[in-house]
TILUMKE-619408 format. One record per residue: residue number from 1; z, y, x of N, C-alpha, C in turn. Coordinates in steps of 0.05 Angstrom, whole numbers, plus 5000, padded with zeros to 4 digits. Each point is the difference from the previous one (the first is absolute). Example, Ala and Ser with C-alpha at 12.3 -4.5 7.8 and 13.67 -1.06 7.14 Angstrom:
<rs>
- 1/5156/4886/5264/5000/5024/4982/5000/5024/5018;
- 2/4986/5021/4993/5001/5024/5016/5014/5022/4985;
</rs>
This chain:
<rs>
- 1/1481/1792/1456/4978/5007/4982/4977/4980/5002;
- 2/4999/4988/5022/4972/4987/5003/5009/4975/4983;
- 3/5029/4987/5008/5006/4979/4988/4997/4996/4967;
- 4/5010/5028/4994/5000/5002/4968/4966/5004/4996;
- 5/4984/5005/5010/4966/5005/4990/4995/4964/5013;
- 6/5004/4988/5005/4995/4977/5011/5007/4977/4968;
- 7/5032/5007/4995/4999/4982/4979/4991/5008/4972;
- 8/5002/5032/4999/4980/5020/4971/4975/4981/5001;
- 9/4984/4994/5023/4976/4993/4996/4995/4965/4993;
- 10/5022/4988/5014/5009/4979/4981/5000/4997/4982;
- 11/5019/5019/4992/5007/4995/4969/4969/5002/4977;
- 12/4990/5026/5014/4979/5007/4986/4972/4980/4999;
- 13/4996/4975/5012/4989/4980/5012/5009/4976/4976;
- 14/5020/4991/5005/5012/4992/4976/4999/5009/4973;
- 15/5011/5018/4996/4989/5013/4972/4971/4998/4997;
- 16/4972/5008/5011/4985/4991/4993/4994/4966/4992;
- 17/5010/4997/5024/4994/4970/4992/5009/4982/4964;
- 18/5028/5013/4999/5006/4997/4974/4985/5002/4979;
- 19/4984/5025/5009/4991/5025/4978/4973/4978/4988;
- 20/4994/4983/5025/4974/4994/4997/5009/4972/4987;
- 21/5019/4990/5002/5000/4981/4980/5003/5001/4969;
- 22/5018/5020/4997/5012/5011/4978/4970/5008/4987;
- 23/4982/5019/5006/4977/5002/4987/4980/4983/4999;
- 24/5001/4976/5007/4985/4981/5001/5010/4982/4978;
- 25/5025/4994/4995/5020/4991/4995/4997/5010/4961;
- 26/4997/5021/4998/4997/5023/4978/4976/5002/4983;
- 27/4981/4994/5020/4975/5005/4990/4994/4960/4985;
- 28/5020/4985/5015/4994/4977/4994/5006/4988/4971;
- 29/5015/5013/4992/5022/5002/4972/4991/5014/4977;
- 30/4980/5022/5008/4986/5014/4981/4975/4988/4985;
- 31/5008/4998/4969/4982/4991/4983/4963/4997/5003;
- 32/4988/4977/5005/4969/5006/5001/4996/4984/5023;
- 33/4970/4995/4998/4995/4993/5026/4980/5005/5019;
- 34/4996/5005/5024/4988/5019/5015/4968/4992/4990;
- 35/4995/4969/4999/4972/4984/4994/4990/5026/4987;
- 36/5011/5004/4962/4991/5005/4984/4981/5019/4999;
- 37/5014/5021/5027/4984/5033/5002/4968/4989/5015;
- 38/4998/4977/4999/4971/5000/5008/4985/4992/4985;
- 39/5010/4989/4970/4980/4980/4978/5003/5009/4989;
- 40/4987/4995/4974/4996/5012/4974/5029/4981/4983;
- 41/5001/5019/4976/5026/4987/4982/4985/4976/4985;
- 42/4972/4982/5003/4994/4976/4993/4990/4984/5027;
- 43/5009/5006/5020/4994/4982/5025/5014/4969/4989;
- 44/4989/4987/5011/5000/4964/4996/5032/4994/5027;
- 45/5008/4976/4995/5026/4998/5017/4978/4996/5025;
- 46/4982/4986/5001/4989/4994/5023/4997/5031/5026;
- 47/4987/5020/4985/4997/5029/5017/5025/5012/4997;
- 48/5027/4994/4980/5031/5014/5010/5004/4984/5030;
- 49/4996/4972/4999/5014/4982/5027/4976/5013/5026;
- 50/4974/5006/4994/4983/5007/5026/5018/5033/5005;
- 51/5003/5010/4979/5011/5035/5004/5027/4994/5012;
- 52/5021/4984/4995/5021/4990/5013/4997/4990/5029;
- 53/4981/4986/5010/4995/4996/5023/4990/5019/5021;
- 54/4986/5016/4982/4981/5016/5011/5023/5022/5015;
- 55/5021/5009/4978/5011/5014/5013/5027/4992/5005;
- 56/5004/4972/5010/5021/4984/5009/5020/5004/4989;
- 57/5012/4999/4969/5016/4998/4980/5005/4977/4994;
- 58/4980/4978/5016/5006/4972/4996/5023/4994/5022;
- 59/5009/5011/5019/5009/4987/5020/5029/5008/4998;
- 60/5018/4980/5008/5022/5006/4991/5013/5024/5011;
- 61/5026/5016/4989/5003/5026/5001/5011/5001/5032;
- 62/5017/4986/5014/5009/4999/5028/4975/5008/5012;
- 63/4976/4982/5003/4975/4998/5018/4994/5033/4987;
- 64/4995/5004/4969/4991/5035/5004/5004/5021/5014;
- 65/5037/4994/4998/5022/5013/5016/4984/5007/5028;
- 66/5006/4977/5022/5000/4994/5025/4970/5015/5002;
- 67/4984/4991/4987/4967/5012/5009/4999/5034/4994;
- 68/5017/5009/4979/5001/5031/4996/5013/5001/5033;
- 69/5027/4995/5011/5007/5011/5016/4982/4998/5023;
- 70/4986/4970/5005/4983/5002/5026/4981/5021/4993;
- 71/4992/5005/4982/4975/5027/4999/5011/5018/5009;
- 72/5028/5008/4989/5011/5029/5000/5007/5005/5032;
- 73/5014/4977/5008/5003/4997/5037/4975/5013/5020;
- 74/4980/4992/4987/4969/4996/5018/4980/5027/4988;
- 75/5022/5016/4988/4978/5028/4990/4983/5006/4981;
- 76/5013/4978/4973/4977/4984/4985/5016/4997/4975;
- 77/4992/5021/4976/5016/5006/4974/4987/4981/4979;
- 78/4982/4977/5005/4993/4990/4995/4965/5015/4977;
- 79/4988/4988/4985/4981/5000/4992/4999/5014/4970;
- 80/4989/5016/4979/5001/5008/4979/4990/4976/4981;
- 81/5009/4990/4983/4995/4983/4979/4977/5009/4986;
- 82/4998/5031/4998/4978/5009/4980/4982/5009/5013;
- 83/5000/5013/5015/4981/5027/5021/4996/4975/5025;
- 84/5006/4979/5007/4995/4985/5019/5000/5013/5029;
- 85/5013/5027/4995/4994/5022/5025/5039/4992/5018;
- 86/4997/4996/5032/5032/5000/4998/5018/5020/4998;
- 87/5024/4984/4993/5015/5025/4992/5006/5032/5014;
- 88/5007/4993/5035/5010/5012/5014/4987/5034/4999;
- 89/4971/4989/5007/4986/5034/5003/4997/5009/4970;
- 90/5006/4989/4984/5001/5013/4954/5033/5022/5011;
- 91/5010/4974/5019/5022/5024/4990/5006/5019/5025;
- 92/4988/4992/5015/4992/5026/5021/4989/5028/4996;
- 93/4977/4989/4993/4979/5020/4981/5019/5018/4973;
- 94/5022/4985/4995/5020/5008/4972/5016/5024/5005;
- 95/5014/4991/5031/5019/5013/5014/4995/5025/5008;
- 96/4969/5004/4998/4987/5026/5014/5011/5021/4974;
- 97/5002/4998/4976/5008/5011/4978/5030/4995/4988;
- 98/5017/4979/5012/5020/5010/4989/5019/5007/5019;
- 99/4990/4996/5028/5017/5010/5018/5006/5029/5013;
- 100/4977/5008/4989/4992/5036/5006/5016/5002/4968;
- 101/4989/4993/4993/5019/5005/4968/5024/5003/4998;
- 102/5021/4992/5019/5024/4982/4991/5011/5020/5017;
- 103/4987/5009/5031/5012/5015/5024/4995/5026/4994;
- 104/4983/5016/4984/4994/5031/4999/5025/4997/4981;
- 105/5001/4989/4971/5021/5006/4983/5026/4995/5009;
- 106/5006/4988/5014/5032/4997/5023/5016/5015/5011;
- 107/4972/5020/5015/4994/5019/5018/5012/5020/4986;
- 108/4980/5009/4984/5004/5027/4982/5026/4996/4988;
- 109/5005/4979/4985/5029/4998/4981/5022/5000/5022;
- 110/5002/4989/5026/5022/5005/5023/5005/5033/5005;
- 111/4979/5013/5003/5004/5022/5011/4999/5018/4962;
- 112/4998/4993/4982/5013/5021/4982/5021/4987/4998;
- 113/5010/4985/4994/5030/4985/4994/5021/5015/5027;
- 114/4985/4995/5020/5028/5010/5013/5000/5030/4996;
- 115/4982/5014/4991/5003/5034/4995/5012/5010/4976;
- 116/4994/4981/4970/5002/4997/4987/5047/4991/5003;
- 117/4999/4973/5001/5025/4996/5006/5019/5017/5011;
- 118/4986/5007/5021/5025/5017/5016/5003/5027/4990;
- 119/4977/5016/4987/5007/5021/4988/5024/4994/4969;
- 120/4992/4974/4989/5019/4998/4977/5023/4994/5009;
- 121/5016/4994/5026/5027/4995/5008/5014/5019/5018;
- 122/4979/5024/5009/5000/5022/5014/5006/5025/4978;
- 123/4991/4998/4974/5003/5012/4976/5000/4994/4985;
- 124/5022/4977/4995/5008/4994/4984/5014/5020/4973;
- 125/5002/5018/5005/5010/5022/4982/4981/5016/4990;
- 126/4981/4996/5012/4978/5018/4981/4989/4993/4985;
- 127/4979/5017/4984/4987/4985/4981/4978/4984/5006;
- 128/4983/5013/5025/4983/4984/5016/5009/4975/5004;
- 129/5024/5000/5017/5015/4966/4998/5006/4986/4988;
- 130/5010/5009/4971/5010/4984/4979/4964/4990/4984;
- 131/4977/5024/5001/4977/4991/4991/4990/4979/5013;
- 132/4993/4997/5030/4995/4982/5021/5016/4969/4997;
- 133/5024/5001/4998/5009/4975/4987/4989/4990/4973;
- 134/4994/5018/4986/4993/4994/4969/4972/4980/4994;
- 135/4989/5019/5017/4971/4986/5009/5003/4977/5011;
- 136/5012/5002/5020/5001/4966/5006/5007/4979/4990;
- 137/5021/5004/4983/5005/4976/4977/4981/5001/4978;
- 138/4988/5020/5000/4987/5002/4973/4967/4983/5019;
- 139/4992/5006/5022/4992/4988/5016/4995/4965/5002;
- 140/5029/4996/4998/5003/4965/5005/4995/4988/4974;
- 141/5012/5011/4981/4994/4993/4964/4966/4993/4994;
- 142/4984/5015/5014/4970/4998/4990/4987/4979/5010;
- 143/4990/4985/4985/4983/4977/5010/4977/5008/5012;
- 144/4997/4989/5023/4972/5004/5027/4976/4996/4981;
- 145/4991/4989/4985/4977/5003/4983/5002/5016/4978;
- 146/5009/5020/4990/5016/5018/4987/4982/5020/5004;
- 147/5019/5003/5039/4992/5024/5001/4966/5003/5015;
- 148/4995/4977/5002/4967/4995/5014/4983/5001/4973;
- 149/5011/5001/4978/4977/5006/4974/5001/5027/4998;
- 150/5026/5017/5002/4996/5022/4998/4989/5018/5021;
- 151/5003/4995/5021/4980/5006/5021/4971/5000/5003;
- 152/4994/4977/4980/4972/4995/5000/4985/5016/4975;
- 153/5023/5014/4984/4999/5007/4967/4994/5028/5020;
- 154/5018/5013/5014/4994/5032/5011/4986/5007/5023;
- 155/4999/4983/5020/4978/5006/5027/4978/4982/4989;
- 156/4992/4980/4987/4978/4992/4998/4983/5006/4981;
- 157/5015/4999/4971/4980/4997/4976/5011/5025/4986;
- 158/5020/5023/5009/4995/5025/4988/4987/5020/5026;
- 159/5016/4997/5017/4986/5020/5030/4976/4986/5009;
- 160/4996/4979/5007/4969/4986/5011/5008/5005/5028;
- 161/5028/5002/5013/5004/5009/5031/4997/4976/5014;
- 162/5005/4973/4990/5001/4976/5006/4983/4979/4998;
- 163/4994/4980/5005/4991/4979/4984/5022/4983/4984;
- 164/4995/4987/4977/5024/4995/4989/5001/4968/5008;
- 165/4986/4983/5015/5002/4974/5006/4981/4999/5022;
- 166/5000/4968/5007/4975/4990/5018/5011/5006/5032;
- 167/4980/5000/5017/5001/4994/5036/4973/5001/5005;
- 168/4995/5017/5023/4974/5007/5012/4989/4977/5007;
- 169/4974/4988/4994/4988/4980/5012/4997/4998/5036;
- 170/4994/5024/5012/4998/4998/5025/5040/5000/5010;
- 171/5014/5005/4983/5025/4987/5013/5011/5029/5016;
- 172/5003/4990/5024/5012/5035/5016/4984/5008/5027;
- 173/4977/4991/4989/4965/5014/5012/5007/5021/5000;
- 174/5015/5020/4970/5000/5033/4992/5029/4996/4996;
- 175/5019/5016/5021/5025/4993/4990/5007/5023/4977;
- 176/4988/5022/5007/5005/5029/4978/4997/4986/4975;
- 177/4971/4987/5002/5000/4987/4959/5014/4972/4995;
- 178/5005/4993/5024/5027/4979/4996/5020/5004/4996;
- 179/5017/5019/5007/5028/5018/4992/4994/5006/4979;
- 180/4974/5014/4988/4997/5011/4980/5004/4978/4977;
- 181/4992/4976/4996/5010/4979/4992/5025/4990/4991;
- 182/5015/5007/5028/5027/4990/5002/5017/5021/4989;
- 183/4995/5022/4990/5013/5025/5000/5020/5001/4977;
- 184/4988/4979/4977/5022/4994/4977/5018/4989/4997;
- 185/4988/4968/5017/5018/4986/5002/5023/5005/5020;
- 186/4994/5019/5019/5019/4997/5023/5017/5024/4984;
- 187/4990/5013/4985/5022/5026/4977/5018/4976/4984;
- 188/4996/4982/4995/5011/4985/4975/5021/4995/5012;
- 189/4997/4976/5030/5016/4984/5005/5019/5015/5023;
- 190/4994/5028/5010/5014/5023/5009/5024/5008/4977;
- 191/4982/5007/4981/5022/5020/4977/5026/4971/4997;
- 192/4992/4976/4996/5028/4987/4992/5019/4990/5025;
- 193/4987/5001/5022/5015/4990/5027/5013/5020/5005;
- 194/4989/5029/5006/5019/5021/5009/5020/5003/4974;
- 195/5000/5006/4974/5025/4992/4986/5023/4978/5010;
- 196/4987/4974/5010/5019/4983/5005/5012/5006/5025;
- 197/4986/5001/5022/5014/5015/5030/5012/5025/4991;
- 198/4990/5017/5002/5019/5022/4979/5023/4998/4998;
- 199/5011/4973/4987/5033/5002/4990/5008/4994/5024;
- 200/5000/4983/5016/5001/4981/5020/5007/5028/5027;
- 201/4981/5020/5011/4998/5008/5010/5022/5032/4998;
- 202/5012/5001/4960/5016/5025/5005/5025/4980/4998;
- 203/5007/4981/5003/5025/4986/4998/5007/4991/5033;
- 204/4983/4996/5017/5002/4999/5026/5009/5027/5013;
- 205/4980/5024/4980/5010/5025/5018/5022/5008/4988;
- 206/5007/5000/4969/5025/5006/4995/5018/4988/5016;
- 207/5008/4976/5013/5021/4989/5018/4997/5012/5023;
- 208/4976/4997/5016/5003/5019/5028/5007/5034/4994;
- 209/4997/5013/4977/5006/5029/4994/5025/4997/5001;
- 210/5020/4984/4988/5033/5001/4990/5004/4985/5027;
- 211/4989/4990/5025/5016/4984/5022/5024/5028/5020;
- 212/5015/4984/5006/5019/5017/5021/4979/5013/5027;
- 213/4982/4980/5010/4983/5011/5023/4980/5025/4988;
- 214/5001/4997/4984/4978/5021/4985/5016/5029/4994;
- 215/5025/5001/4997/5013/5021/4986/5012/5004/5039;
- 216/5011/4988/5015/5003/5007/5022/4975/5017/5022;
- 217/4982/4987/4992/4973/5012/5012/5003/5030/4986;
- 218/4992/5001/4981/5006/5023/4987/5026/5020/5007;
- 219/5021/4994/5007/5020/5012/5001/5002/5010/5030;
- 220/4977/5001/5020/4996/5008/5015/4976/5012/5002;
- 221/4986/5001/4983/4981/5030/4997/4981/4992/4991;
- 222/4990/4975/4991/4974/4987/4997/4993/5005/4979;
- 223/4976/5009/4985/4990/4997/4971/5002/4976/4985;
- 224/5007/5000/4984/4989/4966/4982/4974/4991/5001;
- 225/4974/5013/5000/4977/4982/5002/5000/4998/5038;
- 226/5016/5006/5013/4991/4995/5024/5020/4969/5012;
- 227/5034/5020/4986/5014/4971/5005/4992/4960/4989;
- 228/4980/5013/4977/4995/4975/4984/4973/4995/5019;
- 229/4989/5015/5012/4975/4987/5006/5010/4987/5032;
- 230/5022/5015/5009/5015/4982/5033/5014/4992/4989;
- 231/5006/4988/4979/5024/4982/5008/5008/4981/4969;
- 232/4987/5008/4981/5003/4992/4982/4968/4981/4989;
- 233/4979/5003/5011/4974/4990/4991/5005/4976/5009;
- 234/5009/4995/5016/5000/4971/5014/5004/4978/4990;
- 235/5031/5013/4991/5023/4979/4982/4981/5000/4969;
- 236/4997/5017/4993/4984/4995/4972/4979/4983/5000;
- 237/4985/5004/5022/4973/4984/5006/5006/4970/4999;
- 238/5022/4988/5004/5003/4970/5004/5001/4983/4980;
- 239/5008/5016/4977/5005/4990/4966/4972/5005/4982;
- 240/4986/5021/5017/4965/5010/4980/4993/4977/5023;
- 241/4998/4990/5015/4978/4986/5018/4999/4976/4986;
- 242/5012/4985/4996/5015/4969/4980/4977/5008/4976;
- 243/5018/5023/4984/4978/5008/4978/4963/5007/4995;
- 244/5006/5016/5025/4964/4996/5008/4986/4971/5007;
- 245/5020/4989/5007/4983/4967/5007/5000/4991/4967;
- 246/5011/4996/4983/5008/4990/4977/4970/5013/4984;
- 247/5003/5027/5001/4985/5018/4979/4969/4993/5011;
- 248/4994/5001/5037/4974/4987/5003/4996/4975/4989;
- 249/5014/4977/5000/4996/4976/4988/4989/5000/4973;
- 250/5024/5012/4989/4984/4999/4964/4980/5011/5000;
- 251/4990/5027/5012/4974/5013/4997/4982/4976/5001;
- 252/5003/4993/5027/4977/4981/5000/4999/4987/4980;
- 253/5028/4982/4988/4995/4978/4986/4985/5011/4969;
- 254/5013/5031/4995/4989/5012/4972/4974/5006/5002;
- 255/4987/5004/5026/4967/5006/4995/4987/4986/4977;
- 256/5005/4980/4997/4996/4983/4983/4993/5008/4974;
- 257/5015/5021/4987/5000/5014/4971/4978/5019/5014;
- 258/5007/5018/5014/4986/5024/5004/4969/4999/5004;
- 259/5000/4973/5019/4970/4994/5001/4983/4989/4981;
- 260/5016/4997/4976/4996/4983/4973/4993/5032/4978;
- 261/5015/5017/5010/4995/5018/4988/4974/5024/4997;
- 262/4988/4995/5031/4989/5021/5007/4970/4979/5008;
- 263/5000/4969/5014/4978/4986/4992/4989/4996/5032;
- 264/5023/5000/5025/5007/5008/5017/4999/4969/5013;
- 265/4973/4992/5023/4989/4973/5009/5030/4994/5018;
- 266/5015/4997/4991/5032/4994/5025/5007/4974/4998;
- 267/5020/4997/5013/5015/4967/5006/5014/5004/4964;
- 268/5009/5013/4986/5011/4992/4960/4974/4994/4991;
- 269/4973/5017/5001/4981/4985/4990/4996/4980/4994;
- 270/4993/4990/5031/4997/4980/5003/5021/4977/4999;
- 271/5015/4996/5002/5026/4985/4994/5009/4995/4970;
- 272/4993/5024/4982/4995/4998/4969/4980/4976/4994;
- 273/4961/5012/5013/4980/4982/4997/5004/4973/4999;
- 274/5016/4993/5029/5004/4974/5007/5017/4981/4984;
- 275/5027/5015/4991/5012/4980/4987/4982/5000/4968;
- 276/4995/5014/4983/4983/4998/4979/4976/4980/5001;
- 277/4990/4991/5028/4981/4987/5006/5001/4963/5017;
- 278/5034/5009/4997/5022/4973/5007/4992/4993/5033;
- 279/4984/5018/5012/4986/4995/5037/5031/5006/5010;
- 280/5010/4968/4996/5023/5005/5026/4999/5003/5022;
- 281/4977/5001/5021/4992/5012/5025/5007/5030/4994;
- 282/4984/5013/4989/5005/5025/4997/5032/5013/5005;
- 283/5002/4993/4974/5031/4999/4992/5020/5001/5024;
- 284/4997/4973/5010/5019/4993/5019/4998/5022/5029;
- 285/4972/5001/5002/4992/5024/5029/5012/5032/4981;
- 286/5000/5003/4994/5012/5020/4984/5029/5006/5002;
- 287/5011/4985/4989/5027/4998/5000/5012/4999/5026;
- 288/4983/4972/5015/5012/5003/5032/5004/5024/5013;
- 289/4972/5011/5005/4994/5025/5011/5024/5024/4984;
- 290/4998/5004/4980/5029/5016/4990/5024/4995/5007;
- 291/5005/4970/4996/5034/5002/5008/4999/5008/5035;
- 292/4975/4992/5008/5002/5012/5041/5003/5032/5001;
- 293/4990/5010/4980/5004/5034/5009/5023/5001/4984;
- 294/5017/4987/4986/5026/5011/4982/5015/4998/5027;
- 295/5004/4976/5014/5017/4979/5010/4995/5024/5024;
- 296/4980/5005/5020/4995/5026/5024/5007/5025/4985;
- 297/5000/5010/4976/5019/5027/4994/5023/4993/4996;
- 298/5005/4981/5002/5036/4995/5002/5011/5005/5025;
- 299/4986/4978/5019/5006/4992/5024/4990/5025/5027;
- 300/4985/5021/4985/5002/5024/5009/5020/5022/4990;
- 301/5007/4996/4987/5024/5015/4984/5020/4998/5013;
- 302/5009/4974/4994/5032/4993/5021/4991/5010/5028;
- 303/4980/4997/5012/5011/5005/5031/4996/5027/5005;
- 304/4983/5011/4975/5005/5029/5008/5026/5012/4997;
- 305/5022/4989/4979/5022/5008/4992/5010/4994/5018;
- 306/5008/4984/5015/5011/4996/5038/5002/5025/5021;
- 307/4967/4993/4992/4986/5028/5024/5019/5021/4986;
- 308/4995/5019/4987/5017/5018/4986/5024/5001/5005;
- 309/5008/4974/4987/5034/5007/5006/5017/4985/5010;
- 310/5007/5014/5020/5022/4979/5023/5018/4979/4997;
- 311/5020/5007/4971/5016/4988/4998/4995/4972/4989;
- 312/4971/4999/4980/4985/4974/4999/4997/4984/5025;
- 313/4989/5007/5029/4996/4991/5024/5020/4992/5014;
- 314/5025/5013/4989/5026/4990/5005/5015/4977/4990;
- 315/4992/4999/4978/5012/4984/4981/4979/4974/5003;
- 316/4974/5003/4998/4985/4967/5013/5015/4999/5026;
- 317/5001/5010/5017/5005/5000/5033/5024/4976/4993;
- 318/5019/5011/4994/5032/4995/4990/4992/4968/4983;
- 319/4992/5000/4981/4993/4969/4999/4986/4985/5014;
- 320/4983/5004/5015/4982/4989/5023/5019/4990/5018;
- 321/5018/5016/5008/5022/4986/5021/5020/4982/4992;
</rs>
C-alpha cells in the first residue's frame, strides 16, 4: 500500500506538471493578445510594444514558460495583468466560496443518493421504486442552470425565502446569513448530483442485493437491510467511491455555471472575468489551482478504494512483486 501511494503521488506530480504546460500551452494559441486588455482600441504601436513588455509578451514563449514555473515552484501565481493585485490570495479569498460551496452540496447529495439509490434497488417493485428511478433520470436530463432559474423563480422572486443572487460582503463573519446565501445554489447543484449518484448507487446495490453472500447471510436468519448493511455495503461502496471522486470533480469544475447563475464571488467567476479580460495570470492560477483539487479527489479516491477493498490491495500487492 505505501508503495502504491508512493507512485499515485508520482503520477499525480507529473500530471500536474503536464497539466501546467498544456494550459500554458492553450492559453498561448488562443486568439488576442494579452497587451490589448490594457489600451484602448486606438493605442499607437509604440504603447502595444510598452503593454507587451510591460507584461512580458515580448519575451519569447520558452522563457514565459520557465518563469511561470519558477513562480509557481516558490508560492508565486504570478501577478494580475488588470487588478495588479497577485494572483494567489484573489484565489484564496475565491476558494472561501466555492469550496464550502462545492463540499455542503457533495455532502447532502452523498447522503440522499445513497438513501435514495438503495431504496430504488431494495424496491424495485414498487411504485416508490420505479418513481425514485424516474426522478433520477428525469434528474440527469435537466440542465444545472435550468433548474437554478427555477429555484430562483420559487424561493426567491415568488416566496422571498431566499435571496435570489449575490454573497455577503462580510463573507462567513455570519455563517447563518451566509448559508442563507448559499441555500439556492447548494439546492441547484444538490437536485442534479443526487439524480446522477442515484443511478450509480441503486446499480451497486442491485448487484450486492442479487450476490450469493447476501442470499446466504440471509438464509441463516439475517434480515436484508441488516445482511446488506454487514456484508453487502462494503462491496457496493468500492464502485460509488470512484463515482463520488468523479461527481466531486465536476461539481467543482461546474461551479462555474452555478456561480454565473446566482452572481456567486467563486473561483467560475472569476475564471470567466479573467479570460474575457485575456489576464493570463489569472487564468493560469485558476486553472492550476483546479486541476490540483481535481488531480487530490482522484488520488484520494483510489486509495480510499484500496482502504475499502482488499482485493484491490491484493491485486497492487501481486504486481508490486
Amino acid at each position: 500500500m505505501t508503495r502504491y501511494v508512493a507512485r499515485r503521488t508520482l503520477f499525480l506530480v507529473l500530471s500536474l506538471a503536464v497539466a501546467m504546460v498544456v494550459i500554458f500551452a492553450l492559453l498561448r494559441l488562443l486568439p488576442g493578445d494579452p497587451a490589448n486588455a490594457l489600451l484602448s482600441i486606438d493605442a499607437t504601436p509604440e504603447q502595444i510594444a510598452a503593454a507587451r513588455e510591460q507584461v512580458g509578451a515580448d519575451e519569447p514563449v520558452l522563457t514565459q514558460l520557465t518563469t511561470w514555473v519558477g513562480q509557481v515552484l516558490s508560492g508565486n501565481l504570478g501577478t494580475s495583468f488588470i487588478s495588479g493585485r497577485e494572483v494567489l490570495p484573489d484565489v484564496v479569498d475565491r476558494l472561501a466560496v466555492t469550496i464550502p460551496l462545492t463540499l455542503i452540496s457533495f455532502v447532502i447529495a452523498a447522503v440522499l443518493a445513497s438513501v435514495v439509490g438503495f431504496v430504488a434497488a431494495y424496491r424495485a417493485d414498487r411504485w416508490y421504486g420505479i418513481a425514485l428511478s424516474g426522478l433520477a433520470q428525469l434528474g440527469i436530463a435537466v440542465p444545472v442552470f435550468w433548474v437554478g432559474m427555477i429555484l430562483v423563480w420559487v424561493f426567491a422572486l415568488t416566496l422571498g425565502l431566499y435571496p435570489s443572487g449575490g454573497y455577503p460582503r462580510e463573507g462567513w463573519e455570519e455563517p447563518a446569513e451566509t448559508l442563507r446565501y448559499l441555500a439556492l445554489p447548494v439546492a441547484t447543484i444538490v437536485t442534479v448530483m443526487t439524480a446522477s449518484l442515484a443511478r450509480y448507487v441503486r446499480s451497486a446495490s442491485q448487484d450486492a442485493l442479487g450476490s450469493d453472500y447476501l442470499r446466504t447471510a440471509r438464509s441463516l436468519g439475517s434480515s436484508l437491510p441488516r445482511a446488506f448493511w454487514r456484508h453487502g455495503a462494503r462491496n457496493a461502496s468500492v464502485p460509488v467511491i470512484a463515482i463520488l471522486g468523479v461527481e466531486l470533480a465536476t461539481t467543482l469544475l461546474g461551479a462555474v455555471v452555478v456561480e454565473s447563475v446566482f452572481s456567486l464571488p467563486g473561483l467560475g467567476s472569476m475564471l470567466v472575468r479573467a479570460i474575457a479580460q485575456h489576464d493570463y495570470p489569472s487564468i493560469q492560477g485558476v486553472l492550476l489551482v483546479t486541476t490540483l483539487l481535481v488531480l487530490l479527489i482522484g488520488f484520494a479516491a483510489d486509495v480510499l478504494q484500496r482502504v475499502v477493498d482488499p482485493r484491490l490491495r491484493a491485486r497492487t500487492a501481486g504486481r508490486a512483486a
